[in-house]
C-alpha positions in Angstrom: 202.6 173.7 49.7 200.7 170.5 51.5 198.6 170.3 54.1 200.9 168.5 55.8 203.4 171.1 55.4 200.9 173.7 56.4 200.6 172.0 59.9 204.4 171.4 60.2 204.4 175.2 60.2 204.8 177.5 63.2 202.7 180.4 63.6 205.2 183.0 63.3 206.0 181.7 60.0 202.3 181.4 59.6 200.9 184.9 59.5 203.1 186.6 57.1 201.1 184.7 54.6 197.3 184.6 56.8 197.6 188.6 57.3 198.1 189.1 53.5 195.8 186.6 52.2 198.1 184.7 50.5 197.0 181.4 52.8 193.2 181.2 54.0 192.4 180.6 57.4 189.6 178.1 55.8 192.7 176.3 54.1 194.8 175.9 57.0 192.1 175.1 59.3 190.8 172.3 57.2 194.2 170.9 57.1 194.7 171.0 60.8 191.1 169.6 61.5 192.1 166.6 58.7 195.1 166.0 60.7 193.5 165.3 64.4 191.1 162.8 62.3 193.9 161.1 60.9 196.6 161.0 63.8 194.7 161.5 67.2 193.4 158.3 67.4 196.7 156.6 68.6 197.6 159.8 70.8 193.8 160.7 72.3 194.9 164.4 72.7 191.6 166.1 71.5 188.9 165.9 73.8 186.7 167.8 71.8 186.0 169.7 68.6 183.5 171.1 66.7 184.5 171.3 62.8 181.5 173.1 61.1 181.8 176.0 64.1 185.9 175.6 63.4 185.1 176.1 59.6 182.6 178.8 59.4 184.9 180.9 61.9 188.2 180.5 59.5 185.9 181.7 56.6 184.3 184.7 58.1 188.1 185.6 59.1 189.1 185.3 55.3 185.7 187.0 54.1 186.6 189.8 56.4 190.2 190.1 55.3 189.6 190.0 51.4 186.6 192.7 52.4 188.9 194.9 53.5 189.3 194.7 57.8 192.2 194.7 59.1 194.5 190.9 60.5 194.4 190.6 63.9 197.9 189.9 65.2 197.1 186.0 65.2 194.8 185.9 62.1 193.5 182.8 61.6 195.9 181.0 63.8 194.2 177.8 65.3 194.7 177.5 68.9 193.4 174.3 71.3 192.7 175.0 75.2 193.0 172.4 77.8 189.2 170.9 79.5 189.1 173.0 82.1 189.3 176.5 80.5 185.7 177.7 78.6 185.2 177.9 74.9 182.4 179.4 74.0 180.0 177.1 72.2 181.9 173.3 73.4 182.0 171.5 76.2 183.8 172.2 79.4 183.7 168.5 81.1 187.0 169.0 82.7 187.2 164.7 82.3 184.5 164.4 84.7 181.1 162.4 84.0 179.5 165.1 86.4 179.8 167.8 83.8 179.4 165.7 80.9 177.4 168.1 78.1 178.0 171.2 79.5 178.8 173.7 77.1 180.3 177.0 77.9 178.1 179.8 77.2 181.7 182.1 76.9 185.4 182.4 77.0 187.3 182.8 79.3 189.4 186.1 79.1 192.6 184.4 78.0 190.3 182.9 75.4 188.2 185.8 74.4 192.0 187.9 74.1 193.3 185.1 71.3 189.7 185.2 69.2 189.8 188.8 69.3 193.8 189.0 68.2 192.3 186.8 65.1 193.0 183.5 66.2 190.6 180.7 66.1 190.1 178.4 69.4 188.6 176.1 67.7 189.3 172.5 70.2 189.5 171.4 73.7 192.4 169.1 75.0 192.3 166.0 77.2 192.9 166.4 81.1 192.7 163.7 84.0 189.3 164.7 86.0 189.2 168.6 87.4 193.2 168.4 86.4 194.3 166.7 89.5 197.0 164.7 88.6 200.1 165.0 86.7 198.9 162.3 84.4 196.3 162.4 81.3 194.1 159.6 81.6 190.1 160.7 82.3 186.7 158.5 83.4 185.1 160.9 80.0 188.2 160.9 77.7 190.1 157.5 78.6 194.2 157.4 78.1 196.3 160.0 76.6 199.7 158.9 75.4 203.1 160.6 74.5 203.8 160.8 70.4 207.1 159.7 70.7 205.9 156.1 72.4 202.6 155.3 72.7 203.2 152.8 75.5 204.3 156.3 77.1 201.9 159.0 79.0 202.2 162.4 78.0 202.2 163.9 81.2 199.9 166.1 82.5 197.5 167.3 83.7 197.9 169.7 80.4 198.6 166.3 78.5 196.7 167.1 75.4 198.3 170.5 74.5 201.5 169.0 74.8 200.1 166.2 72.3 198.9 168.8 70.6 201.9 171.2 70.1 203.8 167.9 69.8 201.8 166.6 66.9 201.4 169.7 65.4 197.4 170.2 65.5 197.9 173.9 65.3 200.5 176.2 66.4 199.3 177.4 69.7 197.8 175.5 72.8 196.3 177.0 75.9 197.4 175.0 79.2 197.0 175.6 82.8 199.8 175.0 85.3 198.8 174.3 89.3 201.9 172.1 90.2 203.8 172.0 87.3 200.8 170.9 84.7 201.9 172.3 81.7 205.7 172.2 82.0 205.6 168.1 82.8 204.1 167.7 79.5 206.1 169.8 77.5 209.3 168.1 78.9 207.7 164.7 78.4 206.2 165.6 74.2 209.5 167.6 73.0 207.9 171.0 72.9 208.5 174.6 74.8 205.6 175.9 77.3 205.6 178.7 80.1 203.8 179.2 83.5 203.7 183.0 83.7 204.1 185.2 87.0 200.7 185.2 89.0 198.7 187.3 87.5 200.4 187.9 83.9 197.5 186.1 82.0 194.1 186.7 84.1 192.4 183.6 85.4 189.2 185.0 86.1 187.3 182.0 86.4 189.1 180.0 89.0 187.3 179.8 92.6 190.0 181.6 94.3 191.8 184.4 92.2 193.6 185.3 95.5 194.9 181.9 96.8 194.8 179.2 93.4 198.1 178.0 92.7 196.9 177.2 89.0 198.1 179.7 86.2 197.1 179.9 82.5 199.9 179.3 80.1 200.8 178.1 76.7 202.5 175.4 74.5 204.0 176.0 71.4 206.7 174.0 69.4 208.8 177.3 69.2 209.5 179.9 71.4 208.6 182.9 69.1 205.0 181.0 69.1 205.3 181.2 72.6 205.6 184.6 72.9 203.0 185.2 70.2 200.6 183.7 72.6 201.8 184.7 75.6 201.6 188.5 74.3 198.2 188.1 73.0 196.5 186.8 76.7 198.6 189.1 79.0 197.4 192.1 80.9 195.4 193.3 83.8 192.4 192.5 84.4 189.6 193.8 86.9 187.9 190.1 87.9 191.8 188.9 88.9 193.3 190.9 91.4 196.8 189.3 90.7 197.0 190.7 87.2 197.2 194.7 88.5 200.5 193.9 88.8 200.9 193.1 85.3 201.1 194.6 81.7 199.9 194.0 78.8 203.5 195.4 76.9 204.5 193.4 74.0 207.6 190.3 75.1 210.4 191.1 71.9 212.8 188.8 72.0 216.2 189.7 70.8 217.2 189.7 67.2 220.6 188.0 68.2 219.7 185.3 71.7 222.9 184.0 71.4 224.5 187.4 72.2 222.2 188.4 74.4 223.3 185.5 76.9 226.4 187.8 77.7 227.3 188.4 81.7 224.1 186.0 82.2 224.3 184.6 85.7 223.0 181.4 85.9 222.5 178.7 88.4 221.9 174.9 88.2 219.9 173.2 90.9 220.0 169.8 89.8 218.5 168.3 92.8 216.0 169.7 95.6 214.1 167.4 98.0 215.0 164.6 95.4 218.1 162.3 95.7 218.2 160.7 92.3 217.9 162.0 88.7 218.1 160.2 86.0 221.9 160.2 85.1 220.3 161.2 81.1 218.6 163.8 82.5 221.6 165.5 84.6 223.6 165.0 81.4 221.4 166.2 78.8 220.8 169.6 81.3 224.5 169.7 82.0 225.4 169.9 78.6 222.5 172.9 77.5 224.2 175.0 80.5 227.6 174.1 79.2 226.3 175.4 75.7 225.0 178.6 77.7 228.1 179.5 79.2 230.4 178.5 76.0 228.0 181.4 74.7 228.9 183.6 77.1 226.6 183.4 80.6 228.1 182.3 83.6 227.1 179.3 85.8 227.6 180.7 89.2 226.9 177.8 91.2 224.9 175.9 93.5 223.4 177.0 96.7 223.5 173.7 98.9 220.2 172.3 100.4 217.2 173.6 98.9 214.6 173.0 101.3 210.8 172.3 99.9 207.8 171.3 101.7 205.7 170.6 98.3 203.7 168.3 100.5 202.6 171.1 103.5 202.3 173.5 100.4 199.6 171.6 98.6 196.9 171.2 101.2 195.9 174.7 99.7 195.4 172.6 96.0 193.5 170.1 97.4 191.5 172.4 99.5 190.8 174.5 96.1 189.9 171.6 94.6 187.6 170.4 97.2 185.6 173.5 97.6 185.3 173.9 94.1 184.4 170.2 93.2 183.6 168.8 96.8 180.4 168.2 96.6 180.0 165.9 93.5 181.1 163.4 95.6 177.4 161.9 97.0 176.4 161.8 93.3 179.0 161.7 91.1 181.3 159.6 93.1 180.8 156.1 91.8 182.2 157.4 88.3 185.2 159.3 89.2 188.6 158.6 88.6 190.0 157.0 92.0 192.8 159.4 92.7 190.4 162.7 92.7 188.1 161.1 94.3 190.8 160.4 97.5 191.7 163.8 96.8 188.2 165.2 97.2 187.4 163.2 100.5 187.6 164.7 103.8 190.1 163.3 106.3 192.7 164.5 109.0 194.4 166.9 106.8 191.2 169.5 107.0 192.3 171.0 109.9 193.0 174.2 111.4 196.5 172.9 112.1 197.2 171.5 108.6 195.8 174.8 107.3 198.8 176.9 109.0 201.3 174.8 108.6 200.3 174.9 104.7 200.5 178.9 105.2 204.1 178.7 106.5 205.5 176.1 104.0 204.2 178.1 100.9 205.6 181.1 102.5 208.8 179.1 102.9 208.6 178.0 99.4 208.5 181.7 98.2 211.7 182.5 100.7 213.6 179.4 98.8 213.1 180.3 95.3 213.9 183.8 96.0 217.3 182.7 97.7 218.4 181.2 94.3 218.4 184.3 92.5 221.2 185.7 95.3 223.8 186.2 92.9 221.9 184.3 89.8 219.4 186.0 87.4 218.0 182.8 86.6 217.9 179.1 88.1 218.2 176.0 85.9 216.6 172.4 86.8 215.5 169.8 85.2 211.7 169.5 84.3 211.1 166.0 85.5 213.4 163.5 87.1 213.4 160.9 84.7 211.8 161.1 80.9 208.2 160.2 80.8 205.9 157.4 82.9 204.5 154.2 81.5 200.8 155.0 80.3 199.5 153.5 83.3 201.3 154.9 85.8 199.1 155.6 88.5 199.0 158.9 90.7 199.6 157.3 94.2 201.5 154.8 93.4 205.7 155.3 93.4 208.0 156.3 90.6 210.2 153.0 89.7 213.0 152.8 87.5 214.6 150.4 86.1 212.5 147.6 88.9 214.3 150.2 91.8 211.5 152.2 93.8 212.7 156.3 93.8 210.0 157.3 95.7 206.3 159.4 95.5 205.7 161.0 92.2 205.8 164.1 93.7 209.2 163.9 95.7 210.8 162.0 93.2 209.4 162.7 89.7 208.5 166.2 89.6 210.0 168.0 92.6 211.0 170.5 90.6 207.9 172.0 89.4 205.6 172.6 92.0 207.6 175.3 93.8 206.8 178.0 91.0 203.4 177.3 91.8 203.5 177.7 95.1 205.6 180.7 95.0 204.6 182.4 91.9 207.3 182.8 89.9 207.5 182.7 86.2 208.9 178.9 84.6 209.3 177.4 81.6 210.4 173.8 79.9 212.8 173.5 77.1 213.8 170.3 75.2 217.2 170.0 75.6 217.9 166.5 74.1 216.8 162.6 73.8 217.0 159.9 76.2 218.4 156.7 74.7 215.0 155.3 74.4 213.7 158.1 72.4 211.7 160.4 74.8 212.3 163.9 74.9 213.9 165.7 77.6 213.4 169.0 78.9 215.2 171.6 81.2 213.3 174.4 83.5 214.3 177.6 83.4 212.7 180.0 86.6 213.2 183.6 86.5 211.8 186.4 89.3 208.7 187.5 88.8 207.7 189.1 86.2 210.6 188.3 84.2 209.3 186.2 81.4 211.3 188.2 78.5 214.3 186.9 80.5 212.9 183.6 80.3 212.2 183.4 77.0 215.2 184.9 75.8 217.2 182.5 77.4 215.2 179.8 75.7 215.3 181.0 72.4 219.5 180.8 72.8 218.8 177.3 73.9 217.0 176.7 71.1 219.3 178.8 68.5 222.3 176.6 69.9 220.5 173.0 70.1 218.0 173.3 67.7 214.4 171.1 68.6 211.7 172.6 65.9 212.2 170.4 63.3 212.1 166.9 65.2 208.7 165.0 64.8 207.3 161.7 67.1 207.0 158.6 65.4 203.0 159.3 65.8 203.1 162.7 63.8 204.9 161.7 60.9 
């Protein structure tokens, strides 16, 4: 077997062989740091990595093994985490010049749960400044683009996992999701990744574990990698109040997905505060729920006027975000990118006012998703409106296609994310086909919460009827 093939590999098919020795960690790690010096210089996914740490860690995991001690459940699986989650022993710079050389002293829990299951976090993955944008460009890190066409961004802000997962520098990348930050760039680099249910992986380390709208989740190229991960980071935890509602019980997902789709009520809500879709997009999403309910679920319709107010809803982000990263501004300023720093400035919407109207619309938001499981165990959408942006597409400026102006990026582009956020509730993007200029295209799937073995279920039948696994970019191959 090559090193190529090695990387081409997906965890699950991974550890049969790490847990018996048969492949060393030391081996595949190599292979998979070999890889990101090769290919990441077109794609800029990695923002950093240490290989001598990476390598000494794989070998103590084979000395270990061959000395007798037990295989974690992830032995010797490398996994990446976005720029704004701590690895012990690299840097934590989050894209931002006022944390450059900061090095985190420990993981965070998620982390800390996928070293001790015997993985190996072993890199950290590019993110626009503090994760602010739904782009992946930094002031620290400069432009990350999307595998399939460089002239393409990846989306964001979790733009180097899906890089990562697309480009296959290890099986398993840890992402964070505020408004839709690691399902955008899953849809945009052809790969699967989930936002859990508040709570389901801890997030110690944010500012505000009881109002954040960011949650940790994963990338993967497959959906049983996906639940590998997912399982290995779940559970409560005492520092985030959101995760006693939790558990830690193993996801299993169902020998036959295909069969398991049976009496499955779905329903497709192809447009929310949006009026215009790409007509690919509608097609290629129309066509995975046609394949759904040719298995045997059953699309039960739309419910007319879904009703958003992303806008209202968001104050409580940028709030977060300025009381976390507010005061960098007199220093650090001068050196940020443009967009967080109009984010980070005080103006009219810091007002009592503003404040409860945000309250009512993200209570709104929760009321609306919840009405689209009356009568539907799951809702269908697409991930974004249109396949991915040009690479510099620029935050405040309006989605145009085609020379016609749609409208802002977040009413136009990716109105379909943020609610989850907002609200909670568990979400997930599958690919679900191509454009005809060869960029992936992906389809959300939101379930109640807790409900992420329904989720991912559902997406391994999507990905049992229109297989993605074995499609490459351009950049990976």
């Amino acid at each position: 077997m090559t090193d190529d093939e090695l990387c081409r590999m997906t965890a699950t098919d991974l550890l049969p062989a790490l847990r018996a020795g048969e492949v060393k960690a030391a081996r595949l790690m190599r292979a998979v740091l070999d890889r990101i010096e090769r290919l990441d210089t077109q794609t800029n996914g990695i923002a950093h990595v240490d290989p001598e740490a990476a390598m000494a860690e794989a070998e103590a995991r084979d000395a270990a093994l061959a000395g007798g001690g037990t295989p974690g459940a992830l032995q010797g699986i490398p996994v990446t985490a976005k720029d704004l989650l701590k690895m012990k022993g690299l840097p934590v710079e989050m894209g931002s010049f006022a944390y450059k050389g900061v090095i985190a002293d420990a993981d965070a829990e998620a982390i800390a749960r996928l070293r001790r299951a015997g993985a190996i976090p072993f890199a950290k993955t590019a993110t626009p400044e503090f994760g602010h944008k739904v782009l992946a460009d930094s002031p620290t890190n400069g432009v990350s683009r999307n595998p399939w066409d460089l002239s393409r961004s990846c989306g964001g802000s979790s733009g180097g996992s899906g890089i990562g997962a697309s480009m296959g520098f290890g099986p398993l990348h840890v992402s964070s999701d505020g408004a839709g930050s690691g399902r955008i760039p899953a849809s945009a680099c052809g790969v699967t990744g989930i936002k859990a249910t508040w709570g389901a992986i801890p997030h110690e380390t944010t500012t505000d574990v009881f109002g954040s709208f960011t949650c940790i989740g994963v990338m993967a190229r497959c959906v049983s990698d996906l639940a590998l991960g997912l399982n290995a980071m779940k559970g409560p935890d005492r520092r985030d109040p959101w995760t006693f509602g939790g558990t830690a019980d193993p996801i299993s997902l169902p020998g036959d997905p295909v069969a398991a789709l049976r009496g499955l009520k779905i329903r497709v809500v192809m447009r929310t505060v949006n009026d215009w879709v790409d007509p690919e997009i509608e097609a290629a999403v129309r066509a995975a729920v046609d394949a759904l309910v040719d298995a045997g679920a059953q699309d039960v319709g739309v419910i007319e006027d879904p009703v958003y107010d992303n806008t209202s809803a968001l104050v409580y982000m940028r709030a977060y975000q300025y009381a976390r990263f507010g005061h960098l501004l007199d220093k650090h300023g001068d050196r940020m990118d443009r967009t967080a720093r109009m984010s980070l400035t005080p103006g009219p919407q810091h007002t009592y006012d503003i404040l409860a109207r945000a309250m009512k619309a993200r209570t709104d938001i929760f009321h609306e998703v919840e009405r689209q499981f009356d009568g539907a165990d799951i809702y269908v959408t697409p991930t974004i409106a249109t396949p991915s942006l040009p690479a510099d597409q620029k935050q405040d400026e309006p989605l145009i296609v085609d020379g016609v102006e749609r409208g802002p990026l977040r009413e136009a582009w990716y109105p379909y994310t943020v609610p989850q956020n907002a609200s909670g509730h568990p979400a997930m993007s599958v690919p679900v086909g191509m454009s005809s200029g060869g960029i992936p295209i992906g389809m959300q799937i939101v379930g109640p919460w807790h409900s992420e073995a329904r989720l991912l279920a559902v997406a391994a039948a999507v990905e049992r009827l229109m297989p993605w696994a074995d499609r490459w970019p351009p950049a990976a191959r």
